[in-house]
C-alpha positions as CSV (number, residue, x, y, z in Angstrom):
1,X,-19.2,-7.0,-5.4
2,X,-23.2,-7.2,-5.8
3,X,-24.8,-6.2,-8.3
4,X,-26.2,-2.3,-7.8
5,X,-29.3,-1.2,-10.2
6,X,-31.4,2.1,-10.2
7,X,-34.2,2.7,-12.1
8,X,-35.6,6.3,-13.6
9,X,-38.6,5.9,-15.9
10,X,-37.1,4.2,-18.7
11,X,-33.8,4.8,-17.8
12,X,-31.7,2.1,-15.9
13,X,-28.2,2.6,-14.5
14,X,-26.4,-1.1,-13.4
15,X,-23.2,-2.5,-12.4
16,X,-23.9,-5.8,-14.2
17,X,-20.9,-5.7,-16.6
18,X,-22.5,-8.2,-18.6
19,X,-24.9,-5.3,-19.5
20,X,-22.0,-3.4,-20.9
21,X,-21.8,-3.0,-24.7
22,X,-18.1,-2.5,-25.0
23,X,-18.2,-1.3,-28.7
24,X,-20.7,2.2,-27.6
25,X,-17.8,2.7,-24.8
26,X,-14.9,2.1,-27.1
27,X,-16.8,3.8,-29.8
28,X,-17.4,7.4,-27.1
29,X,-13.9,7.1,-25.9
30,X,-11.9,6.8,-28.9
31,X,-13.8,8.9,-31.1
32,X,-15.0,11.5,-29.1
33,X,-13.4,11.9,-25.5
34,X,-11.0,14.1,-25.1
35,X,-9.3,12.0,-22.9
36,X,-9.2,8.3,-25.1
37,X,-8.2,9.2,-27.7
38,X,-7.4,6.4,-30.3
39,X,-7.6,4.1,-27.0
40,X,-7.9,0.5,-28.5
41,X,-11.1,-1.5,-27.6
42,X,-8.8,-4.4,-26.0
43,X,-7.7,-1.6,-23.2
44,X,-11.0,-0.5,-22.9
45,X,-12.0,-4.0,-22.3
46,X,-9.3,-4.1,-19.8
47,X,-10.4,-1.1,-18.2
48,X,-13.5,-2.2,-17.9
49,X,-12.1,-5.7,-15.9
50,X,-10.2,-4.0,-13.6
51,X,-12.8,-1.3,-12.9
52,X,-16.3,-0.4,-10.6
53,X,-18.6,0.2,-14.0
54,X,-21.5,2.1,-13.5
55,X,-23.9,1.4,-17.3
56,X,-26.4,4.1,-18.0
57,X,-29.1,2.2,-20.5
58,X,-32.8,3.5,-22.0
59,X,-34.9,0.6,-22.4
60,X,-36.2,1.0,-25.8
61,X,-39.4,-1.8,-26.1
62,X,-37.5,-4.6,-24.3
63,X,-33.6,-3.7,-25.3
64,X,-31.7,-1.9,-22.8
65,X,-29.5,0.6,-25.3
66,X,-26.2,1.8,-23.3
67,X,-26.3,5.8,-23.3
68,X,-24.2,6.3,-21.1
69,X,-21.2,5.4,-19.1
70,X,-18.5,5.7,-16.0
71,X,-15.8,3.4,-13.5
72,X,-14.5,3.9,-10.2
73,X,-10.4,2.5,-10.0
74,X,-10.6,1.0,-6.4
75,X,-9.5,-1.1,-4.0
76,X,-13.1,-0.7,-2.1
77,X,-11.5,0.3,1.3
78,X,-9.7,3.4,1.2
79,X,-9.4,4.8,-2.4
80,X,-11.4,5.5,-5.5
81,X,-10.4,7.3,-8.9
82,X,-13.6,8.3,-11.0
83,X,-13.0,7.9,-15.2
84,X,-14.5,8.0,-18.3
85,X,-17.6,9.5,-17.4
86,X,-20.0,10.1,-20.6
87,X,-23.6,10.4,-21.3
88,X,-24.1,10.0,-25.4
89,X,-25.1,13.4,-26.6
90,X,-28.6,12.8,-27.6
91,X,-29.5,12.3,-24.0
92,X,-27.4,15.4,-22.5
93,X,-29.7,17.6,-20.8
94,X,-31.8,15.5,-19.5
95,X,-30.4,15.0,-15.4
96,X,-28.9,11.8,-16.4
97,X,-25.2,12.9,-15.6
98,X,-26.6,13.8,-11.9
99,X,-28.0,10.8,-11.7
100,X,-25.5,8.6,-12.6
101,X,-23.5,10.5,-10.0
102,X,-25.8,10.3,-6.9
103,X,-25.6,6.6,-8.2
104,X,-21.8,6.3,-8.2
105,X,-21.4,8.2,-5.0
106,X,-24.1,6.2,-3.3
107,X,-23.1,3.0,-4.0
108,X,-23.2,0.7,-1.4
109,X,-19.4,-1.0,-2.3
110,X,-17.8,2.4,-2.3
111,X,-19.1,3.8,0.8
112,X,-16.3,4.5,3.8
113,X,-14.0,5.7,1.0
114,X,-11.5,8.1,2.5
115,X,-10.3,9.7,-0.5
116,X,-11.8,10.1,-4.3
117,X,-9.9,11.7,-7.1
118,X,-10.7,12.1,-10.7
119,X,-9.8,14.8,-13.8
120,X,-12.0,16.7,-15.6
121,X,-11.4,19.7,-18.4
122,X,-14.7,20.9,-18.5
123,X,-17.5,19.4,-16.0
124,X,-16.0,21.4,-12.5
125,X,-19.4,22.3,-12.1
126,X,-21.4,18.8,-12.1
127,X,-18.4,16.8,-9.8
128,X,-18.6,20.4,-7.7
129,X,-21.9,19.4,-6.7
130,X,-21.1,16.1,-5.5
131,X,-18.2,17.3,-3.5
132,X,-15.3,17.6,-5.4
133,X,-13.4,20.5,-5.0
134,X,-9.7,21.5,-6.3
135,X,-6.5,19.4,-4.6
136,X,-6.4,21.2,-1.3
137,X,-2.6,20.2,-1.0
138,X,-1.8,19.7,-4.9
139,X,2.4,19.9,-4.3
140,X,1.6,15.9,-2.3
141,X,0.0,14.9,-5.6
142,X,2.4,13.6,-8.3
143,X,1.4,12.2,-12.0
144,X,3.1,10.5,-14.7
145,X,2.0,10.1,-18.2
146,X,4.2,8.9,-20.5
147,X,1.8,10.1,-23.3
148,X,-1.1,12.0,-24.0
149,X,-2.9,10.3,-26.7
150,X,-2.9,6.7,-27.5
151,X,-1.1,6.1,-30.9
152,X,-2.8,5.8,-34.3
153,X,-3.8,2.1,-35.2
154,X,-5.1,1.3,-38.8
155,X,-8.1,-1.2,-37.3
């Protein structure tokens, strides 16, 4: 996969994981997602290998300081699953989450992809925009989850 950059005044959104800072994303999901909870940076880090990542950064003088974050789960052909999708909340409000969409969905790896899916609790009406809609045959769509929050640990 190449590398994929936009640029926004002084905002930057990459796929260079080496851009990542893995402590803001553990920090976002384990602290404040609803959907991470207690998650443990080493899955996170895992997550991240196994994942399309999709960095949102301000450039702050010459530091680029992650803001914001998401992954596509795919196998680049047929098939992508959309996750942990944040934007730090001192920069809410500002487009960025719209952006970082039209990025994700115009990405030149994930183009051709006949099916996306992700979950959301309360954002329906940003991923309605880029085309997401409800399951339109939700009784051929099966889950497991063996729980719902990831346990306690005293690090």
């Amino acid at each position: 996969m190449k590398i994929y950059e936009t640029f926004q005044h002084a905002f930057v959104i990459s796929t260079d994981k080496s851009k990542l800072d893995v402590y803001v994303i553990h920090n976002y999901l384990c602290n404040e997602s609803y959907w991470a909870k207690n998650i443990p940076v080493e899955l996170v880090q895992k997550s991240i290998d196994g994942s399309c990542c999709f960095g949102l950064f301000v450039k702050e003088n010459t530091v680029l300081k992650q803001i914001g974050f998401a992954r596509v789960i795919s196998d680049y052909a047929t098939f992508g699953y959309l996750a942990d999708v944040f934007i730090l909340e001192a920069y809410r409000g500002k487009g960025l989450s719209k952006w970082l969409m039209e990025t994700i969905v115009n990405c030149p790896d994930l183009q051709g992809l006949r099916r996306w899916l992700l979950a959301t609790k309360d954002a329906h009406g940003l991923y309605t925009k880029f085309g997401f809609l409800p399951l339109d045959k939700p009784e051929r769509i099966m889950g497991f989850k063996p729980f719902e929050e990831y346990p306690q640990t005293n690090s």
